[in-house]
C-alpha positions as CSV (number, residue, x, y, z in Angstrom):
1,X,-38.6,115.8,59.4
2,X,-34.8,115.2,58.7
3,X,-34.1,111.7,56.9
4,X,-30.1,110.6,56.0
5,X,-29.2,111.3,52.7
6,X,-28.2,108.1,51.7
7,X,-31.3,106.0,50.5
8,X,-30.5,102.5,51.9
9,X,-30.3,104.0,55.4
10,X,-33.6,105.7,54.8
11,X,-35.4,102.4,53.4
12,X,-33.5,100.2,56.6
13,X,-35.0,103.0,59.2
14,X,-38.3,102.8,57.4
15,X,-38.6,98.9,57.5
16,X,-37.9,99.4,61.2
17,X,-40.1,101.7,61.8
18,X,-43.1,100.0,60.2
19,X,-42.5,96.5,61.7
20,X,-43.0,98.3,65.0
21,X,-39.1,98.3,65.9
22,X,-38.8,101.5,68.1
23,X,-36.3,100.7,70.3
24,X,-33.2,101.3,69.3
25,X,-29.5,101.6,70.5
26,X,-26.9,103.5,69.1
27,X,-23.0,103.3,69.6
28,X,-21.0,106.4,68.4
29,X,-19.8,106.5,64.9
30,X,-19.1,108.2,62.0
31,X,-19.4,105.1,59.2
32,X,-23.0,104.9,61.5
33,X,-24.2,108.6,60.8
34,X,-26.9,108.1,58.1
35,X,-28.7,105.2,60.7
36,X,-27.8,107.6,63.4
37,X,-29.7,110.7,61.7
38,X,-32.1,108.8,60.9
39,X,-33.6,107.3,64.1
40,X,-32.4,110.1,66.8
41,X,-34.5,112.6,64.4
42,X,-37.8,110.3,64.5
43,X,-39.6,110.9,67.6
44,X,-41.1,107.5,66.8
45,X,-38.0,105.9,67.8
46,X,-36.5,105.5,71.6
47,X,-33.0,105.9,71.0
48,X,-30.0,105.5,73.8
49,X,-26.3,106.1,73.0
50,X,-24.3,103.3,74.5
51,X,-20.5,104.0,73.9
52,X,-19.2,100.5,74.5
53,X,-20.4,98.0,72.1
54,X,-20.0,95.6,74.1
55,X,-22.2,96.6,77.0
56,X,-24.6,98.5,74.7
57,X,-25.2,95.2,73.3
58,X,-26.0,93.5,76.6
59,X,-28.2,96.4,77.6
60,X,-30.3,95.7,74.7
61,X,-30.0,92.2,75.5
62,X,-31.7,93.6,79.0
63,X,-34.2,95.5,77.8
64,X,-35.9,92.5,74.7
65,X,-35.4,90.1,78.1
66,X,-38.1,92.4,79.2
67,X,-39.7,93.6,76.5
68,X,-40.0,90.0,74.8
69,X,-39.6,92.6,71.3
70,X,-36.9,93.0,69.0
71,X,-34.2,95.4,70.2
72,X,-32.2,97.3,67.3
73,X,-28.2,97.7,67.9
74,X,-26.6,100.1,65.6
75,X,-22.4,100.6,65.6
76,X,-20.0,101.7,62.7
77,X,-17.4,99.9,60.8
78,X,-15.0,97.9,61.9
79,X,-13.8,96.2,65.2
80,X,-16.9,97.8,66.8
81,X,-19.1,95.4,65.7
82,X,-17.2,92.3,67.1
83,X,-18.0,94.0,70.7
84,X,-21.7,92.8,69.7
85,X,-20.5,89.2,69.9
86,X,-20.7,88.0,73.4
87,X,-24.2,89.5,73.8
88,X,-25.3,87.4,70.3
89,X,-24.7,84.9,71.3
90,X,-26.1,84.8,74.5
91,X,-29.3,86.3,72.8
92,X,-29.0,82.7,70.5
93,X,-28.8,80.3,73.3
94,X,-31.1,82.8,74.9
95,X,-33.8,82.7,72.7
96,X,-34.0,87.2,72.6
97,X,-34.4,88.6,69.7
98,X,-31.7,91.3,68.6
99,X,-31.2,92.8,65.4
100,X,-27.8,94.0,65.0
101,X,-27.4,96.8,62.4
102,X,-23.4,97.5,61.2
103,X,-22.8,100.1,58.7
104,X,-19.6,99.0,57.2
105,X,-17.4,100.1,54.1
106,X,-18.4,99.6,50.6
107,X,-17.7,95.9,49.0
108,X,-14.5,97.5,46.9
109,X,-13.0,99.0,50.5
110,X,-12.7,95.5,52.0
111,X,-9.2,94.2,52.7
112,X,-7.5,97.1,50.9
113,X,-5.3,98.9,53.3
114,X,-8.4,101.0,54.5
115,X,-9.1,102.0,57.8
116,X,-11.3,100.8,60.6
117,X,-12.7,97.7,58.0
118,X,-12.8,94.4,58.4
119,X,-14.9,91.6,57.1
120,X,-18.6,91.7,58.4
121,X,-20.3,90.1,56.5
122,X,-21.4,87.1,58.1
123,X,-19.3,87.7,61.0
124,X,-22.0,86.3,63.2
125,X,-22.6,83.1,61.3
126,X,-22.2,80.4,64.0
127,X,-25.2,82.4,66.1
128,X,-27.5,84.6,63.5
129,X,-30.6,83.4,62.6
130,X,-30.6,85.5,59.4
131,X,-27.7,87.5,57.8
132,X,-28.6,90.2,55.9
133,X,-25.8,91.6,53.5
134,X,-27.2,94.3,51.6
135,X,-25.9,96.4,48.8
136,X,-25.6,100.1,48.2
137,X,-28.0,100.1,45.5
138,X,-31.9,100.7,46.2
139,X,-33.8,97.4,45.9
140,X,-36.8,95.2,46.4
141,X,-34.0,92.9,47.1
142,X,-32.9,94.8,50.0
143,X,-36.5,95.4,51.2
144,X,-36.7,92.3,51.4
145,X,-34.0,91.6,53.1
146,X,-34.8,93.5,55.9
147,X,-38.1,92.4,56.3
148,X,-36.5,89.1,56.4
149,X,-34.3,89.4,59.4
150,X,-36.9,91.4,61.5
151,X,-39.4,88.2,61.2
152,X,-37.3,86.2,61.8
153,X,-35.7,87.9,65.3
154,X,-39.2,88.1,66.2
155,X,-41.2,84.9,65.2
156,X,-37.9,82.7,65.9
157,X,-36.3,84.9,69.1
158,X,-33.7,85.5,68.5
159,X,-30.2,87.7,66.6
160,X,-30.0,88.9,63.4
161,X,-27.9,90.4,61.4
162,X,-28.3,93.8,58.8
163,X,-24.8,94.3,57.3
164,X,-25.0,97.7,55.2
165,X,-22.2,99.4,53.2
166,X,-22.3,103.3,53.2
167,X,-19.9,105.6,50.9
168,X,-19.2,108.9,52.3
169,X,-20.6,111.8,52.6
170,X,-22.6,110.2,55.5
171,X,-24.0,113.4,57.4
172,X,-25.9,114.5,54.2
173,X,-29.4,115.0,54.5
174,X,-32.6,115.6,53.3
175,X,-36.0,116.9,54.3
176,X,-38.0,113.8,52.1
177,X,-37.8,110.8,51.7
178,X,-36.2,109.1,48.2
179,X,-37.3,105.6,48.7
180,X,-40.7,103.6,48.4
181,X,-39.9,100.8,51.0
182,X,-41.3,97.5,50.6
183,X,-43.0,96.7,53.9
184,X,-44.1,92.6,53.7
185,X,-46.7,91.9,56.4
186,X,-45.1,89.8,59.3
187,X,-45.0,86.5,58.4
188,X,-45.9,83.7,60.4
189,X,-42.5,81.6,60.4
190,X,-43.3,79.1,63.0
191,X,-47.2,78.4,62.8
192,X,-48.4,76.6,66.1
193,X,-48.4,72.9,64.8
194,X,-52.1,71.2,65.5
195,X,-51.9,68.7,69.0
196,X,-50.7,65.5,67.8
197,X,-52.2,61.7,69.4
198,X,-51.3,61.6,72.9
199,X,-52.3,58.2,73.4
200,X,-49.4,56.8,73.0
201,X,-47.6,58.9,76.0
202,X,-50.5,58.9,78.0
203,X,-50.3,55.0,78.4
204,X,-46.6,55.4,79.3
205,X,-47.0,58.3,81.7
206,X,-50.1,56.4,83.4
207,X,-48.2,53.4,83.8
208,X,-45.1,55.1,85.4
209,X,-45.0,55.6,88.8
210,X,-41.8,58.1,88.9
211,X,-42.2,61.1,87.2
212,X,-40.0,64.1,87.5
213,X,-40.4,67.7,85.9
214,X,-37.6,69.6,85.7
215,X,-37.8,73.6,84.7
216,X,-35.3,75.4,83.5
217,X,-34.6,79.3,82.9
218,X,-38.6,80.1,83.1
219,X,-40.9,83.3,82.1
220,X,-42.5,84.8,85.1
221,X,-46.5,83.2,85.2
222,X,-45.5,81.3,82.3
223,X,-47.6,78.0,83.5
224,X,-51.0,78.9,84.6
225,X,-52.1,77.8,87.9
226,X,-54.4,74.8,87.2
227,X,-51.3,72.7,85.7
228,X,-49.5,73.8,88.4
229,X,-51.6,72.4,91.2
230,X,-52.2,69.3,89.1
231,X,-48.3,68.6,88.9
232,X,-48.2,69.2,92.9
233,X,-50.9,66.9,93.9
234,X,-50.1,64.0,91.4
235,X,-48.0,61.8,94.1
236,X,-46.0,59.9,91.4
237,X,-44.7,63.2,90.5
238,X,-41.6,65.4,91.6
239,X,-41.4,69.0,90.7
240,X,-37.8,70.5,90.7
241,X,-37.5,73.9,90.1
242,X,-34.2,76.3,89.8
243,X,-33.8,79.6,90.9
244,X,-34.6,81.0,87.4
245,X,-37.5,79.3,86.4
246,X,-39.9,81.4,88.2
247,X,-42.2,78.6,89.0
248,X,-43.8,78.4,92.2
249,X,-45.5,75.5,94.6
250,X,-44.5,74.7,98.1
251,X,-44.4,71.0,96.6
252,X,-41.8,72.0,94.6
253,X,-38.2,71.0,95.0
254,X,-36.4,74.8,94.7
255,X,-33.1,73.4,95.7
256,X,-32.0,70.9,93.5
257,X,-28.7,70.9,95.1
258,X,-29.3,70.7,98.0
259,X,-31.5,67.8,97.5
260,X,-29.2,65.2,95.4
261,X,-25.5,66.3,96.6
262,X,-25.6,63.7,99.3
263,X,-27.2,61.3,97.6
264,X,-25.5,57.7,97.1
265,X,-25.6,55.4,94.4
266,X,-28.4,53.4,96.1
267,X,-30.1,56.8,96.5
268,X,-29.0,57.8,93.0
269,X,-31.2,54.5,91.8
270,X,-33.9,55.0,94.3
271,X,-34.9,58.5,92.4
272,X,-34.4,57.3,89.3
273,X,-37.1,58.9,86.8
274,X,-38.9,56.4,84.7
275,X,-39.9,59.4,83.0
276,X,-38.3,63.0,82.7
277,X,-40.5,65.9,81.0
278,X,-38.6,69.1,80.6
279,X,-39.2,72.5,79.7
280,X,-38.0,76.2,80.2
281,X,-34.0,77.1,79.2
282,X,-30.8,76.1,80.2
283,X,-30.7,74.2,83.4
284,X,-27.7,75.7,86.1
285,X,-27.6,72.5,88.4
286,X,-24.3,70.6,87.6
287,X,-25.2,67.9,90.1
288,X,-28.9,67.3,88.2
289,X,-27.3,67.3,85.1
290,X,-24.5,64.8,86.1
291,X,-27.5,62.6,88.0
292,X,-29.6,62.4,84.8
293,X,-26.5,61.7,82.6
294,X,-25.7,58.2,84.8
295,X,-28.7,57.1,86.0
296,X,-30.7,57.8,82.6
297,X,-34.7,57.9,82.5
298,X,-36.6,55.6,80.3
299,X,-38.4,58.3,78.9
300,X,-37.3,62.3,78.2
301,X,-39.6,64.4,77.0
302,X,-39.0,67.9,75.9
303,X,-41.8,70.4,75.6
304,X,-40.6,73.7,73.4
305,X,-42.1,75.7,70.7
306,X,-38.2,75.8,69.2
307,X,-35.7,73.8,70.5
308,X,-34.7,70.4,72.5
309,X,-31.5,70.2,74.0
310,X,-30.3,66.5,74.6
311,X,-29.2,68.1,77.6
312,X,-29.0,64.6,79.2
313,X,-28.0,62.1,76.5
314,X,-31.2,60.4,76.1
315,X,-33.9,62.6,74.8
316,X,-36.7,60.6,73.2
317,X,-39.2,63.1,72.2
318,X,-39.6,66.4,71.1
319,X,-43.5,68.4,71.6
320,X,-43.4,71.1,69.8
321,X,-46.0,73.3,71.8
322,X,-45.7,75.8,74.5
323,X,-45.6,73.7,78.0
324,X,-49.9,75.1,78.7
325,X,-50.7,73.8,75.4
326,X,-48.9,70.5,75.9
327,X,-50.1,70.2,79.7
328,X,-54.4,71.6,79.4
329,X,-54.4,68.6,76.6
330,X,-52.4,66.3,78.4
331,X,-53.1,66.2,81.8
332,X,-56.9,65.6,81.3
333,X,-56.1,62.4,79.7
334,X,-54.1,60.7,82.4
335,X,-54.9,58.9,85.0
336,X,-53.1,58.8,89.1
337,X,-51.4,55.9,89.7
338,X,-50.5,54.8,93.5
339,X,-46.9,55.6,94.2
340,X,-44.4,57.0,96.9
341,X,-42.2,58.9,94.6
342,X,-43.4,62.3,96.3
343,X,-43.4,61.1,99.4
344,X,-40.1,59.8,99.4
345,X,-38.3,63.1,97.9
346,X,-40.2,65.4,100.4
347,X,-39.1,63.8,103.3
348,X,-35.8,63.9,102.0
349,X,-36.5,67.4,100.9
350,X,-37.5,68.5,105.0
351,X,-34.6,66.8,106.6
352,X,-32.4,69.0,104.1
353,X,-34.5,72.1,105.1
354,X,-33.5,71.7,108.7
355,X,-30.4,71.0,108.2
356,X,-29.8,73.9,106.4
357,X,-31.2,76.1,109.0
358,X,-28.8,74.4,111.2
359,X,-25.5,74.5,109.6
360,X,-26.7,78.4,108.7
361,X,-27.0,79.3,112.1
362,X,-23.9,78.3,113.4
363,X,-21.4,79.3,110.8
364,X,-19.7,82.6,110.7
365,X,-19.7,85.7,108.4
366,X,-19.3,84.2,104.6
367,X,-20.7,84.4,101.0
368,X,-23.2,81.6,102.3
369,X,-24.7,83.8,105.0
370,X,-24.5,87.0,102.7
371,X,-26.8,85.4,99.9
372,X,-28.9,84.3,102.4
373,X,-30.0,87.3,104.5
374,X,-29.4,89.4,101.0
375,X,-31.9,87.0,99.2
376,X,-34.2,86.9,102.2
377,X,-34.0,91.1,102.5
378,X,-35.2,91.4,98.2
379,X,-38.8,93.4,98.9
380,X,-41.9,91.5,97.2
381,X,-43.2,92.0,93.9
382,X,-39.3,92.8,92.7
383,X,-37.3,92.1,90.2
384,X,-33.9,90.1,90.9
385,X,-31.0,90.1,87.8
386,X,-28.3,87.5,89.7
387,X,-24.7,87.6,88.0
388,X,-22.9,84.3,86.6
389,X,-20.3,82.1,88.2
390,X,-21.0,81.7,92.1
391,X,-23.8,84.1,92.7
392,X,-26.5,82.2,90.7
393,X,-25.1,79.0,92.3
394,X,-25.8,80.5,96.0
395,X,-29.1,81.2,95.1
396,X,-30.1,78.5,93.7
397,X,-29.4,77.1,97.9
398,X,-31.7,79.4,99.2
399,X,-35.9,79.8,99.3
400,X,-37.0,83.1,97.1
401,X,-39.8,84.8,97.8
402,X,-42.7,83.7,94.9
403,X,-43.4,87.5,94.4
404,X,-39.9,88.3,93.0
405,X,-39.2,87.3,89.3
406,X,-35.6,86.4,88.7
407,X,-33.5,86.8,85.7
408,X,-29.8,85.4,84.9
409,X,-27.7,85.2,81.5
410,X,-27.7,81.1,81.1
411,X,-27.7,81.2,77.6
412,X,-23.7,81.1,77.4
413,X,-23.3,81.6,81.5
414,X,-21.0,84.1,81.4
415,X,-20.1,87.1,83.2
416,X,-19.0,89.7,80.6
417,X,-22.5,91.5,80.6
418,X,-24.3,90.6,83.8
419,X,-24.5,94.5,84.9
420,X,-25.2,95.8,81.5
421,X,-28.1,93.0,81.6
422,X,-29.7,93.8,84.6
423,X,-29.2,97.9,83.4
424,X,-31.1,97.5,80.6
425,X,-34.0,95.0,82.1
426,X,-34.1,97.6,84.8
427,X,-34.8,100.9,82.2
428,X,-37.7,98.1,80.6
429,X,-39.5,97.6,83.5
430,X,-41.7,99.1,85.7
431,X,-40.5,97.0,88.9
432,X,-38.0,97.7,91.5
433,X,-34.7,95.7,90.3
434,X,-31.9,94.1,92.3
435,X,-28.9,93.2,90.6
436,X,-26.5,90.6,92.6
437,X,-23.2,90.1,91.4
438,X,-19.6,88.9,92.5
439,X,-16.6,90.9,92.0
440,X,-14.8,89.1,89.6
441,X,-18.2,89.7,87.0
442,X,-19.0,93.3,88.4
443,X,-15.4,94.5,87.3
444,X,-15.0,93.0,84.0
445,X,-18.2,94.8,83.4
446,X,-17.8,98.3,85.0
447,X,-18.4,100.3,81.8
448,X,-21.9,99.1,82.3
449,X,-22.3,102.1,85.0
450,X,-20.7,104.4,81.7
451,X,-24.9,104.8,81.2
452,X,-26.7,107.9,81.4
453,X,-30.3,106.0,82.1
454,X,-30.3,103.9,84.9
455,X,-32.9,104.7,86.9
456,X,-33.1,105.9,90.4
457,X,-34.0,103.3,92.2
458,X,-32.1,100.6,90.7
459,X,-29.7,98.4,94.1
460,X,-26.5,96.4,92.9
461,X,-25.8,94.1,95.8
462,X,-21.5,93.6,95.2
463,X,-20.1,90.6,97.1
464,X,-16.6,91.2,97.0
465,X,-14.2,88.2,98.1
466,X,-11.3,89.3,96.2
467,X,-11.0,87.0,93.8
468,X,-13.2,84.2,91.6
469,X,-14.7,82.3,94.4
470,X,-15.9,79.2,92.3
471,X,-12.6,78.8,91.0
472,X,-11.9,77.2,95.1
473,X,-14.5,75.3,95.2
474,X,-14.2,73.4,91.8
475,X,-11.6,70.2,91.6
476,X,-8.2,71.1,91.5
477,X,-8.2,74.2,94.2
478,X,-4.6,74.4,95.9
479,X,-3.0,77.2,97.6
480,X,-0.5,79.0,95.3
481,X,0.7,81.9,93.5
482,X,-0.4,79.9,90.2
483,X,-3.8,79.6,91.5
484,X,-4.6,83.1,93.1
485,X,-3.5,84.7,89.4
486,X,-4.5,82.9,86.8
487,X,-7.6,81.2,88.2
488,X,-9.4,83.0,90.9
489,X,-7.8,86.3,90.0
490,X,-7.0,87.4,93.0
491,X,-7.2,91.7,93.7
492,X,-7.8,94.0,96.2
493,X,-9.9,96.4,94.6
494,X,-13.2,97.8,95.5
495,X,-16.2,99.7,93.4
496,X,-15.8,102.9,95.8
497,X,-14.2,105.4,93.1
498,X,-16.5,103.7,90.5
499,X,-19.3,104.4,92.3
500,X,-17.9,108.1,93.0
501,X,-17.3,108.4,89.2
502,X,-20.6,107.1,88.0
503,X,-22.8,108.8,90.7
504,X,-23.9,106.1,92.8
505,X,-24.5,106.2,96.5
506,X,-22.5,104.0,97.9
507,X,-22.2,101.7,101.2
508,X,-20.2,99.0,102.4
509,X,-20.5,96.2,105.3
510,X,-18.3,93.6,107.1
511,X,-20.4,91.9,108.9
512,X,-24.1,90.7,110.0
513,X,-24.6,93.8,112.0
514,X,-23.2,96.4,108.9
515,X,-25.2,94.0,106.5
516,X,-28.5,94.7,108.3
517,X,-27.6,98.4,107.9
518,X,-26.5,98.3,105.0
519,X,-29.7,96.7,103.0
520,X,-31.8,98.9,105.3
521,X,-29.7,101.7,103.9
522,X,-29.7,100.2,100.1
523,X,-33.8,100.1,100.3
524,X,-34.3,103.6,101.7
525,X,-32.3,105.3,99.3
526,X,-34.1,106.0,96.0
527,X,-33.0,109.6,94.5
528,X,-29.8,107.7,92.9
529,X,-28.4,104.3,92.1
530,X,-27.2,102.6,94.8
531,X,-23.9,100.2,95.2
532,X,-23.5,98.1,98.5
533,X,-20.6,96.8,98.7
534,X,-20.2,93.2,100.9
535,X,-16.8,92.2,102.3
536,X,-16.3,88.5,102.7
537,X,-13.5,86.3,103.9
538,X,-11.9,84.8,101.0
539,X,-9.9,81.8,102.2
540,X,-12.6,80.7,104.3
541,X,-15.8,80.8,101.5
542,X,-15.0,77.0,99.9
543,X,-14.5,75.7,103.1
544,X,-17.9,76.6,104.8
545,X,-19.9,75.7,101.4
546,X,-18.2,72.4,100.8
547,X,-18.8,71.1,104.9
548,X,-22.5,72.2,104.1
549,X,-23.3,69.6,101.5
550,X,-21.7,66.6,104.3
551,X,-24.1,68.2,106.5
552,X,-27.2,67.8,105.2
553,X,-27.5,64.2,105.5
């Protein structure tokens, strides 16, 4: 076996290796090579070589999404390690665990005049869970360190930090090892706190007759089924669902939006929840979060082992439990109550549903017909990563089949790693994946294609509008050349020679009738990665989405 010279990379790669973290991706460097040794000459370890940070970052991100493990980043010195950022903190707000290893310059190199160093020590601050700065010299101290920030990514989900200072030579090395490590046993950060008295909340919730749930970003199969159909056939409770909560019940209300954007005030006060019990991640809805704000429940109730959001401004308890745990003791203990709260929202909820089906069938080729016969083409039992900005917002619009899990960066909501994401979830699972993405996001992260292991079958759907559709439909839209530079970004460039560079097949359509081919063509195609390409009118997009909403009613 070959081991880096330099002990302190030998005892970090040892830690790593006996706390079961295998998985491990590696930016070129040269400040990096005693990590790099180290781990590339362990067949114990999975090692990829990302070149840019930044997407190597979110293709880790991709592949703990998955995983639900901790996945190890390594980069040199320097700048490099600030490419980790966006990814960290969408990890943080997340809730993957990362652990970002930076070899940087010894302490007495630091703000000297010498090259490719900055300050990295506690660079992450705002966002790590843990920062461990270690020192050159061999210690328990160390040891423990890094034991530290490996429990914690993993018992607390989330990004850590292992800063470690190497002196040259780094490409020294040796055929034993030097150190002794110190490997703790992994400690048990956040134990599951015993079920508290529910009496108190069971009086409340059997005395309310409007009860909403609302789930946010969701783990596929997550809830089991018996809470599920509880929930569903209690009639003074509504269900709403988004897009990425993977939760399933024709009962549910999947399309929040579509539901509350007519609404009036009267209707606004009608649907007031006496009480609101949360769960899941970061909710995408705008229009729930700006209904909840005004017209507040009595009662919010958060269920998560970690964190509560006040997402609404009036958040009155906090369980502490996973949403089964809270829900198989819960539930038994209530009692139904006669109400029309259901009742009320689904026939609300089928009048939408038919106008929908209306205003789609009579508009003409747009981003709104696009993600629906795109969405309605995904094959069952798949795996769909959706992009930021307007392509998780059109989805949330449309019915997904319950067979397909679906995945999208809300933890920040950007776009700068959306590909790199759904590379990396892709290479970690055994499922077909789908990526859908707009322009605007599949452009700022073309390196992501710079990756020699994306697999065969993986499909990005690209719906190219030329420019930052959302950016039209928000407040403040008017035609000028202000406007089509600095906010939607207007361009007229395509992914045809990236596709041709990166060795993609690759397929475009204008209409329904290339569409249809097009998908047919995306889905038959599995010896290479596949790009198709969607064309869509871009004055016309804002339009057709805002005259759906005064539709619908």
């Amino acid at each position: 076996m070959i081991y880096p010279k330099i002990p302190l990379a030998q005892s970090i790669i040892e830690i790593c290796l006996a706390k079961g973290i295998t998985t491990i991706i590696i930016s070129p460097g040269s400040r990096n090579a005693p990590l790099t040794i180290g781990f590339v000459n362990n067949p114990a370890f999975q090692c990829y070589s990302i070149a840019d940070e930044r997407s190597a970052a979110f293709f880790a991100l991709g592949i703990a999404q998955q995983t639900k493990q901790p996945v190890a980043l390594v980069c040199t010195s320097g700048s490099a390690l600030l490419n980790y950022y966006p990814a960290f903190a969408e990890a943080f707000y997340s809730q993957i665990p990362l652990i970002v290893i930076s070899a940087d310059r010894p302490q007495s190199k630091i703000d000297i005049g010498d090259g490719q160093t900055i300050r990295q020590e506690n660079v992450f601050a705002n966002h790590s869970l843990y920062n461990a700065n270690l020192n050159e010299a061999v210690s328990k101290e160390n040891d423990y360190k890094i034991n530290q920030a490996i429990d914690i990514a993993l018992n607390t989900k989330g990004p850590v930090h292992i800063n470690a200072p190497f002196e040259e030579p780094l490409y020294e090395t040796v055929s034993e090892l030097s150190v002794d490590v110190m490997v703790n046993a992994f400690a048990n950060l956040n134990p599951m706190p015993a079920i508290e008295d529910l009496s108190e909340f069971v009086k409340i919730w059997n005395n309310s007759t409007q009860k909403m749930i609302l789930v946010g970003v969701n783990e596929p199969n997550a809830i089991n089924d018996k809470t599920i159909n509880f929930l569903a056939e209690e009639e003074s409770v509504v269900v709403m669902t988004e897009t990425t909560s993977n939760l399933h019940h024709p009962s549910f209300i999947n399309n929040i939006d579509t539901i509350i954007t007519p609404f009036t005030n009267d209707d606004f006060e009608t649907f007031r929840p006496e009480i609101l019990v949360t769960f899941g991640g970061m909710i995408v809805s705008k229009r729930i979060k700006a209904f909840l704000r005004k017209y507040k429940p009595q009662h919010h109730w958060h269920i998560d082992t970690l964190r509560a959001y006040d997402t609404f401004g009036g958040l009155t308890k906090h369980f502490e439990l996973n949403p089964n745990s809270f829900f198989e003791s819960f539930l038994p203990l209530t009692t139904p109550i006669k109400s029309d709260y259901f009742s009320k929202m689904d026939a609300v909820n089928k009048l939408r549903k038919k106008k929908h089906e209306i205003y789609l069938s009579k508009i003409p080729f747009s981003d709104f017909v696009v993600f629906e016969k795109v969405i309605k083409s995904l094959p069952k039992n798949s795996q769909l990563q959706i992009s930021n900005s307007s392509a998780i917002r059109y989805a949330q619009l449309i019915d997904i089949d319950p067979s397909i899990e679906v995945y999208c960066n809300r933890g920040t909501s950007g776009i700068d790693g959306s590909t790199s994401t759904a590379i990396g979830a892709a290479v970690a699972n055994e499922k077909q994946t789908i990526f859908i993405t707009g322009d605007i996001g599949f452009l700022y992260d073309s390196n992501a294609l710079w990756n020699n292991y994306i697999p065969k079958n993986f499909k990005i759907i690209l719906i190219n509008n030329g420019g930052g559709g959302i950016f039209r439909i928000l407040p403040g839209h008017e035609e000028s050349p202000v406007f089509n530079t600095f906010f939607e970004t207007s361009h007229c460039l395509t992914a045809e020679h990236l596709a041709k560079m990166y060795g993609f097949d690759y397929t475009i359509a204008s209409n329904e009738a290339s569409l249809a081919n097009g998908l047919n063509t995306l889905y038959s195609q599995n010896e290479k990665p596949s790009i198709l390409e969607i064309f869509t009118p871009t004055l016309q997009n804002d339009s057709i989405l805002l005259q759906y909403f005064r539709e619908l009613v």
